[in-house]
MDTraj code that builds the backbone (N, CA, C; nanometers):
import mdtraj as md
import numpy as np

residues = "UNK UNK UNK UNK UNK UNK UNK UNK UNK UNK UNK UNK UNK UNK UNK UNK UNK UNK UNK UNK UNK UNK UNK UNK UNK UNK UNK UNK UNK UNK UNK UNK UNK UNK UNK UNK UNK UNK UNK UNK UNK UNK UNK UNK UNK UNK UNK UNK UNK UNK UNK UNK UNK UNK UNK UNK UNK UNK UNK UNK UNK UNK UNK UNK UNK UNK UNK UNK UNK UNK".split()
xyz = np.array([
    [-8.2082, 13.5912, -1.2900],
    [-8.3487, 13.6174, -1.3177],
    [-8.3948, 13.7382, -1.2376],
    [-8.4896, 13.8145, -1.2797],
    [-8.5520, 13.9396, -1.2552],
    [-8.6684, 13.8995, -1.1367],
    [-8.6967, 13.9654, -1.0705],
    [-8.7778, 13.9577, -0.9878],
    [-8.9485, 13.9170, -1.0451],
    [-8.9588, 14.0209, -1.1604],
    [-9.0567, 14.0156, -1.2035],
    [-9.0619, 13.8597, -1.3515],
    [-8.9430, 13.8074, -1.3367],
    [-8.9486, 13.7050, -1.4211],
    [-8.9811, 13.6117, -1.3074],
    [-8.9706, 13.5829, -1.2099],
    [-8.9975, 13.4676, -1.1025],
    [-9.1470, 13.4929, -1.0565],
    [-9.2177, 13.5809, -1.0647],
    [-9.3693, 13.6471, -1.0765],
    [-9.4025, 13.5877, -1.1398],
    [-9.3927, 13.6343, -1.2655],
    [-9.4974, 13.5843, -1.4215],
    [-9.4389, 13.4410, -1.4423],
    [-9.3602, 13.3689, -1.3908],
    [-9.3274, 13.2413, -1.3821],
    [-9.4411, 13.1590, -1.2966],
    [-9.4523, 13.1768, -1.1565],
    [-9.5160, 13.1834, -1.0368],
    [-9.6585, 13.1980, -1.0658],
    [-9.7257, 13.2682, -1.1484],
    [-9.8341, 13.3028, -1.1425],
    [-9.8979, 13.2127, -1.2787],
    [-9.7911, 13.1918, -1.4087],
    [-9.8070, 13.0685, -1.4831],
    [-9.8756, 12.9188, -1.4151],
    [-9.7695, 12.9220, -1.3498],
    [-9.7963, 12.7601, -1.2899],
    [-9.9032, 12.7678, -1.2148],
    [-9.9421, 12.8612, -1.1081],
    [-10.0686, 12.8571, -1.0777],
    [-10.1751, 12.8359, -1.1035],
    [-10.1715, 12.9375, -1.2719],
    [-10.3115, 12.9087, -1.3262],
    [-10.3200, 12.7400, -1.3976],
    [-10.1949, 12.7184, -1.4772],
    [-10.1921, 12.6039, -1.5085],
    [-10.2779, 12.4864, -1.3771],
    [-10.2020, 12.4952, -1.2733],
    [-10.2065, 12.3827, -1.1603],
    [-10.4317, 12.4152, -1.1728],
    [-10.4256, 12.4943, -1.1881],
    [-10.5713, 12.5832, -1.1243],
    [-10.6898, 12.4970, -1.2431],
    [-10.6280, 12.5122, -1.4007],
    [-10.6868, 12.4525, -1.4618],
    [-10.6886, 12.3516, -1.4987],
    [-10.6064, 12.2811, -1.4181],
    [-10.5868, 12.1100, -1.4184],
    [-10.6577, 12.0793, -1.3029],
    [-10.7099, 12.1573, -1.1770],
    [-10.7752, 12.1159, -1.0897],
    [-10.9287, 12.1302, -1.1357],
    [-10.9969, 12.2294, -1.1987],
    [-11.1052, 12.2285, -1.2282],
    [-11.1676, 12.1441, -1.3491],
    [-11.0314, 12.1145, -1.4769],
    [-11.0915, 12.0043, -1.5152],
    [-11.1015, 11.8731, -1.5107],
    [-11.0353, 11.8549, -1.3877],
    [-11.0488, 11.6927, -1.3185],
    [-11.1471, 11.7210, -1.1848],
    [-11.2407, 11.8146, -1.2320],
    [-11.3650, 11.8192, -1.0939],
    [-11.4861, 11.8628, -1.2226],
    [-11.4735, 11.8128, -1.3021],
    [-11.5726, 11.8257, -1.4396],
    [-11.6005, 11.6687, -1.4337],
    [-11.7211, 11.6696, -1.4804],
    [-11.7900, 11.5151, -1.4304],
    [-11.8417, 11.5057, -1.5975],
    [-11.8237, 11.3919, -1.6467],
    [-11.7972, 11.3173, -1.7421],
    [-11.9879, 11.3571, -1.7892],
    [-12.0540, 11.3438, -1.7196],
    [-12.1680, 11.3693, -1.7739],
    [-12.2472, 11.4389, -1.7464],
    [-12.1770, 11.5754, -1.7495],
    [-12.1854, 11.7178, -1.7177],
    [-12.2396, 11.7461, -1.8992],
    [-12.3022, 11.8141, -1.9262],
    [-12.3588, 11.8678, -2.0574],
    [-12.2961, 12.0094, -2.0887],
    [-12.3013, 12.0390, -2.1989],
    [-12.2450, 12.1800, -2.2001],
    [-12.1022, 12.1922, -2.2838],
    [-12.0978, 12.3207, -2.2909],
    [-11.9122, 12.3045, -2.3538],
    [-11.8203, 12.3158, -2.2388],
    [-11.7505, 12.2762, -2.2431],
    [-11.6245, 12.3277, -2.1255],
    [-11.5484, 12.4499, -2.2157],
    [-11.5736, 12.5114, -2.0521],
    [-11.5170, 12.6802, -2.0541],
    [-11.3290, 12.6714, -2.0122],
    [-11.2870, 12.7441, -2.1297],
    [-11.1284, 12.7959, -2.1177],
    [-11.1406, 12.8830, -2.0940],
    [-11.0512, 12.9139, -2.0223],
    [-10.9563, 13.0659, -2.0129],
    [-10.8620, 13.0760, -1.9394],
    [-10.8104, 13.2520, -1.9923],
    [-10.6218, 13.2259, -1.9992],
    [-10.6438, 13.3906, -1.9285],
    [-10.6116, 13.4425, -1.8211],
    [-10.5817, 13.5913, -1.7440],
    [-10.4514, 13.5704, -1.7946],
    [-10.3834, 13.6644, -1.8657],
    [-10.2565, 13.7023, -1.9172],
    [-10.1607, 13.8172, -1.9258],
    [-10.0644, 13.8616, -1.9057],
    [-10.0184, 14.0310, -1.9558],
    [-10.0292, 13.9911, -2.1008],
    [-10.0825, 14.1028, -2.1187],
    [-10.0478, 14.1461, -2.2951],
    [-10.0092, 14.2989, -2.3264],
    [-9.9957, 14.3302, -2.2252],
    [-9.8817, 14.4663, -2.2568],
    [-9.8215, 14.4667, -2.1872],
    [-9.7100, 14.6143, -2.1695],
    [-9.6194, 14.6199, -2.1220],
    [-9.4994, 14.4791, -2.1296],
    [-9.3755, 14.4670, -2.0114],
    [-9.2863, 14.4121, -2.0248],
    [-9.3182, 14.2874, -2.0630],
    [-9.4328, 14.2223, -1.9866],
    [-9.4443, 14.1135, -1.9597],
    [-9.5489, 14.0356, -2.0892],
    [-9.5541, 14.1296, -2.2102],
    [-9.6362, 14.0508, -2.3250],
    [-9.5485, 13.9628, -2.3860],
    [-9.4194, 13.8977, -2.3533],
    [-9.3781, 13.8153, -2.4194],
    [-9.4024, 13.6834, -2.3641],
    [-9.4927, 13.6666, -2.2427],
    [-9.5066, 13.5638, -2.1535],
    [-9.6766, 13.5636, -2.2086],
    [-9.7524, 13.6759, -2.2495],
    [-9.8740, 13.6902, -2.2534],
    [-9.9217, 13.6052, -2.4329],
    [-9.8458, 13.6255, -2.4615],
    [-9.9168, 13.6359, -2.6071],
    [-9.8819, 13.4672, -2.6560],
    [-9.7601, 13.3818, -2.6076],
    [-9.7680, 13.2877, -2.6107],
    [-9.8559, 13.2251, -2.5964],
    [-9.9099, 13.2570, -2.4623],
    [-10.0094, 13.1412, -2.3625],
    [-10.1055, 13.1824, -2.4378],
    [-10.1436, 13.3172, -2.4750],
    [-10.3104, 13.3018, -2.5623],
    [-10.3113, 13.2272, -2.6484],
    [-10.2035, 13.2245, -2.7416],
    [-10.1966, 13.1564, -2.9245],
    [-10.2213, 12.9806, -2.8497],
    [-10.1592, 12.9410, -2.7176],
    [-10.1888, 12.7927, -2.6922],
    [-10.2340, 12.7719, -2.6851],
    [-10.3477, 12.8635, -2.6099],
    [-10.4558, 12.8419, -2.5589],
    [-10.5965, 12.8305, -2.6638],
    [-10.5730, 12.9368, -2.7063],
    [-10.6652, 12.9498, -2.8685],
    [-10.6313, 12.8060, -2.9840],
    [-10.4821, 12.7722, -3.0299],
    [-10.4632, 12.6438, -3.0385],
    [-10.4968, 12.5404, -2.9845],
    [-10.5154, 12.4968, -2.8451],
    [-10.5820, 12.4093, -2.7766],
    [-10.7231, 12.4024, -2.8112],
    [-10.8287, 12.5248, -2.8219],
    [-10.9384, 12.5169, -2.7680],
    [-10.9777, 12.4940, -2.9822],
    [-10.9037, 12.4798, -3.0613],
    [-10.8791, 12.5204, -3.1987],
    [-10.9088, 12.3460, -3.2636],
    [-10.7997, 12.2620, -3.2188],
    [-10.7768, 12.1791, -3.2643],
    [-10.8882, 12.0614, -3.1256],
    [-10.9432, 12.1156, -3.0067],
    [-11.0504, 11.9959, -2.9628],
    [-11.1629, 12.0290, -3.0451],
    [-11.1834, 12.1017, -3.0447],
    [-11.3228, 12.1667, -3.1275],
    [-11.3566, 12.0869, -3.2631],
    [-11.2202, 12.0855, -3.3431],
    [-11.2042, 12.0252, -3.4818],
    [-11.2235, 11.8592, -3.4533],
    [-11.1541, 11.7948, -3.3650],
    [-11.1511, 11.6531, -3.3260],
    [-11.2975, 11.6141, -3.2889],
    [-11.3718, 11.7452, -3.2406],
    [-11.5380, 11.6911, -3.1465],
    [-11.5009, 11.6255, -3.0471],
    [-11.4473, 11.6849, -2.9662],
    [-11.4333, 11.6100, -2.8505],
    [-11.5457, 11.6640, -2.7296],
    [-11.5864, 11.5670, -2.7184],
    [-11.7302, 11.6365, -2.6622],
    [-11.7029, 11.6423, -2.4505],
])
top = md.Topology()
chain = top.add_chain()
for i, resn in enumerate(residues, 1):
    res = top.add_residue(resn, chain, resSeq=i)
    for name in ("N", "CA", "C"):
        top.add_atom(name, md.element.get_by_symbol(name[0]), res)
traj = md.Trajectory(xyz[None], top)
């Protein structure tokens, strides 16, 4: 593995860990929509790590929306 593959690996899990911490500090009867988002490369080397995580992310936020999950 590349240096810069153990980076954009590293910096994955972070945000992941990051947005599993903020939405288990979201209080059940909080009003409002809950806010996504995804900081990603989308150019250069590293858009093959980038463009995944958006389409999941956009899929995720795609299919709660459709369910009403409030």
């Amino acid at each position: 593995m590349s240096m810069k593959n153990i980076i954009v690996g590293i910096i994955i899990i972070v945000a992941i860990v990051l947005i599993g911490y903020q939405v288990s500090n979201q209080s059940a009867s909080e009003d409002g929509p809950i806010k996504i988002g995804y900081i990603g490369p989308f150019t250069g080397d590293a858009v093959v790590y980038g463009e995944p995580m958006r389409n999941v992310t956009e899929l995720a936020v795609t299919e709660i929306n459709a369910a009403g999950v409030q």
